[in-house]
N, C-alpha and C positions, 0 to 999 in steps of 0.2 A: 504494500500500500504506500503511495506515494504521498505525501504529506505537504500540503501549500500552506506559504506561510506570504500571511499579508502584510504590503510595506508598509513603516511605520509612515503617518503620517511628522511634516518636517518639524514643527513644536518639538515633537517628540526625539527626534534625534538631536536636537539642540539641547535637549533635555539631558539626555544621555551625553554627548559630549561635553555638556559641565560637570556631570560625575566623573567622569575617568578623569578631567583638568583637577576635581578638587581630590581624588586620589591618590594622584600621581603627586601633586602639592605636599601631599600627607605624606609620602610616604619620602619624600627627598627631605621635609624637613625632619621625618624621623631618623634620617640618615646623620643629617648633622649632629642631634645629639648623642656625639659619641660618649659613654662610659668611660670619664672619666675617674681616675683614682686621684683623690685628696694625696698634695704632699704634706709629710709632717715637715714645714721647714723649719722651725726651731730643731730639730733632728737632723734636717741636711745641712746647715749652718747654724753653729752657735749666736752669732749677729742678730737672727730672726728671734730670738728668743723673747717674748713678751710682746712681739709687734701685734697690732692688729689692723683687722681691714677697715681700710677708709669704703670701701663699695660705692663709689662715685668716679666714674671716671673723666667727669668734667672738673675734680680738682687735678687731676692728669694733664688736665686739657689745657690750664692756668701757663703752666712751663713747656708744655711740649706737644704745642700746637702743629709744628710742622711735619713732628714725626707722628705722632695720631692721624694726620691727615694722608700722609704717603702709605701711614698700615691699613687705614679704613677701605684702599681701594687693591688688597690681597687677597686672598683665598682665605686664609686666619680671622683675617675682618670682617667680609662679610660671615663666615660659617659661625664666629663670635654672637652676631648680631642674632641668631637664629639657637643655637644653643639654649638647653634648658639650663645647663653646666656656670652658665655664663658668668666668669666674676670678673670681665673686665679688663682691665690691663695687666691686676694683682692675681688674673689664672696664671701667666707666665713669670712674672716679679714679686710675688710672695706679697705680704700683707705689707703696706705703704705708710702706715702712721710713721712709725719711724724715719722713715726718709722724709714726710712731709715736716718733724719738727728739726732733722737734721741733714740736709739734701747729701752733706757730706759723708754721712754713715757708713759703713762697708757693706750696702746691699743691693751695689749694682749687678746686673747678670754678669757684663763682662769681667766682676769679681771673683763669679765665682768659679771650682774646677773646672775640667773638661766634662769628668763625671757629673760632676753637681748639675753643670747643666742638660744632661744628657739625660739626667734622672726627670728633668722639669719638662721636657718634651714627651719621655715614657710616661706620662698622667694619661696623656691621649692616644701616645699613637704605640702604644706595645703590644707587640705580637703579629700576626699576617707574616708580611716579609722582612720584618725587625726581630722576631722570633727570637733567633740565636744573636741579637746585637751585642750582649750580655759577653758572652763569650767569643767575639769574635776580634779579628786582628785589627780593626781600626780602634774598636775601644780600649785594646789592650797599650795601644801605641799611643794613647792620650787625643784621640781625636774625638771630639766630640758634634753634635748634630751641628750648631752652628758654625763648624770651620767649612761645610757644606752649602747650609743653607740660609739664607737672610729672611726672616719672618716681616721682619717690618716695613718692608718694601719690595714692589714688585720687580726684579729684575731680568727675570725669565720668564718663558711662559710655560711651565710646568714645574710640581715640584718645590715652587719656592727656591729655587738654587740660585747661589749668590753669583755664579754667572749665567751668562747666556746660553751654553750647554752644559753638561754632564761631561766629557771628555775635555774640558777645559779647565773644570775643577780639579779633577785628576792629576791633570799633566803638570799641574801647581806642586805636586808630590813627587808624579814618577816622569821624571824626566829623561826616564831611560826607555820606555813607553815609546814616548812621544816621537824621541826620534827611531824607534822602530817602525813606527808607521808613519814613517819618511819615506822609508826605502819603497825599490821602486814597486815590489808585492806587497800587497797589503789590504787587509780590508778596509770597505769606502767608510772611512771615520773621517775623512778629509773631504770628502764628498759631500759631507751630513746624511747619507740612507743609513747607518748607524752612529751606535758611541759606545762609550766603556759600556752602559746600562745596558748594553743588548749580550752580552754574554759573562759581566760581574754584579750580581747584588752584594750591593756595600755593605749590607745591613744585617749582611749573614756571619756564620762562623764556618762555613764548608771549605776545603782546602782552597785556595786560589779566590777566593770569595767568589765562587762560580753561582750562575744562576739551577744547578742541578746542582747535583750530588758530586759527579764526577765530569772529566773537561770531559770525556769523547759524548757522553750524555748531554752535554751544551752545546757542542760540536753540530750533530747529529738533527738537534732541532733546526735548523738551519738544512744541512747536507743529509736527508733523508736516504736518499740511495747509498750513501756509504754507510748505512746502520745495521744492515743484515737481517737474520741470521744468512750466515753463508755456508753450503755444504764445507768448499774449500777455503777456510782462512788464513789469512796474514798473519801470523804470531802478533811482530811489530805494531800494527794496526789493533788488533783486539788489545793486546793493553791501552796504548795512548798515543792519540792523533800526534801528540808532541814527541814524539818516537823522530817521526821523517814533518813534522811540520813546527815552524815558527807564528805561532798566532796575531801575532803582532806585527810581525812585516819579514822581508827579506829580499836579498837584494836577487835571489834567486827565483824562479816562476813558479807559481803554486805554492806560495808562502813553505817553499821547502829549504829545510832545514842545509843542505849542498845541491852542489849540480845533481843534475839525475841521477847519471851513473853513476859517481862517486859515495852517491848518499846510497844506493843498491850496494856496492864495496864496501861498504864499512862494515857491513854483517857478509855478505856471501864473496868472500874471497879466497874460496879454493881453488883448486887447478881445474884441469881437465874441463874446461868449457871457455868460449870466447868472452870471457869477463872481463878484459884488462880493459885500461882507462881508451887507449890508442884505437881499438873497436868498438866505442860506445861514447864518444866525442858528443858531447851534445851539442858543438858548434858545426855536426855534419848538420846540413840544411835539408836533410833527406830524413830524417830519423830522430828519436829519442834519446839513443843509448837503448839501456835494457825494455824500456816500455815499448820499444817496437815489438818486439815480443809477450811480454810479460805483459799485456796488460788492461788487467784487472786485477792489479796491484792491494786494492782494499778486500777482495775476496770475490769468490768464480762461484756460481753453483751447476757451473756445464760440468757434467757426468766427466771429461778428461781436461778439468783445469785446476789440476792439483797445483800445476808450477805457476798459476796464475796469466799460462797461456790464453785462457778462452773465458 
């Protein structure tokens, strides 16, 4: 039995399309009230001890007109304004009376550790992809959320990051990076179709601050066909892409770690086969070196491509 259904007359979908707008309204501003966790900060700092909240943040406004007005137009600012959580200026700078009778007091942020403040931003944002931040190598190294990101002004357009990209803030540290993806292989991080963020979260504790577990698993989300499984595999390759590859640049094709041949030589340099450097020239302009043969070098599942022939 086939079943007609009669069009709504138009009132009526007008109707209905102001439920879904005042749904959807509900349901983004239930977004921004995140769960927040109260700091104790007489506990994070002895300074804090006895302050309390002024809870007005137009006595804020008295001294620090220009920077309330550059934070009002952030991500922080408006989600502030929209928070059930909301305490104002004093969610991020602890209770104010104290500074308000002594502006000179030691309770500015930039007072405080790298930790102390890293603890003031985990009110809101711990756990997801901050999970392991706790134990991982930037916090153990004294870096904290603000050597990252600028809350009070918009300077990027994601993120809050105190620069214009993500691989810009980076390169601030690893300078050794940076000129790897100089060279003339390399992923497009100079391009802008990535940045560090596409295959490091900072915010973890995994080796290499990888966005998986493991590189060839970060790799992989990217380079699906070299994932496998393969009847015949690569030793080299099933451990780690960083076996025969440089992730970051190289002056070599294929972000490889040597020439073709040579980087094949440095494991399989027995006799008894045309393996020398002189037969496998990767400046013949006819050929690869070994990959003219070999290749399906990440792994074969042809029934005779044991040697990576086929």
């Amino acid at each position: 039995m086939i079943k007609r259904y009669r069009a709504l007359p138009g009132n009526r979908w007008i109707w209905i399309g102001g439920l879904l707008l005042a749904l959807s309204t509900s349901w983004s501003m239930s977004a921004t009230k995140t769960a927040r966790k109260p700091i104790d900060w007489a506990a994070l700092k002895p300074s804090y001890n006895g302050a309390t909240f002024v809870s007005d943040t137009e006595t804020c406004r008295s001294c620090h007109e220009d920077s309330m007005h550059a934070f009002e137009a952030t991500t922080h600012g408006q989600a502030l304004k929209l928070s059930a959580n909301n305490s104002g200026c004093e969610s991020c700078h602890g209770p104010r009376a104290k500074h308000i009778e002594n502006p000179d007091a030691e309770l500015a942020f930039d007072k405080l550790t790298p930790a102390q403040q890293s603890a003031v931003c985990l009110q809101c944002h711990e756990g997801g992809q901050r999970f392991g931040w706790k134990a991982g190598a930037h916090r153990s190294n004294d870096v904290s959320c603000s050597s990252c990101h600028f809350v009070m002004e918009k300077k990027s357009l994601r993120a809050l990051l105190a620069r214009a990209s993500a691989s810009e803030i980076c390169y601030e540290c690893h300078g050794d990076v940076r000129a790897e993806t100089a060279k003339t292989s390399h992923h497009p991080v100079r391009e802008g179709r990535m940045d560090c963020a596409s295959c490091h979260n900072v915010h973890s504790s995994t080796p290499g601050l990888l966005v998986k577990n493991t590189l060839n698993e970060t790799c992989v989300t990217c380079h699906a066909e070299k994932r496998g499984p393969f009847i015949w595999e690569h030793a080299p390759v099933r451990e780690s892409c960083a076996n025969c590859h440089m992730p970051h640049g190289s002056n070599n094709r294929n972000l490889l770690a040597n020439k073709d041949s040579f980087l094949c030589l440095s494991c399989h340099s027995y006799g008894g086969h045309v393996n020398l450097p002189r037969y496998n020239r990767v400046s013949n302009p006819y050929g690869s070196g070994c990959v003219n043969c070999h290749i399906t070098t990440h792994g074969s599942n042809h029934p005779s491509g044991a040697k990576q022939t086929r």
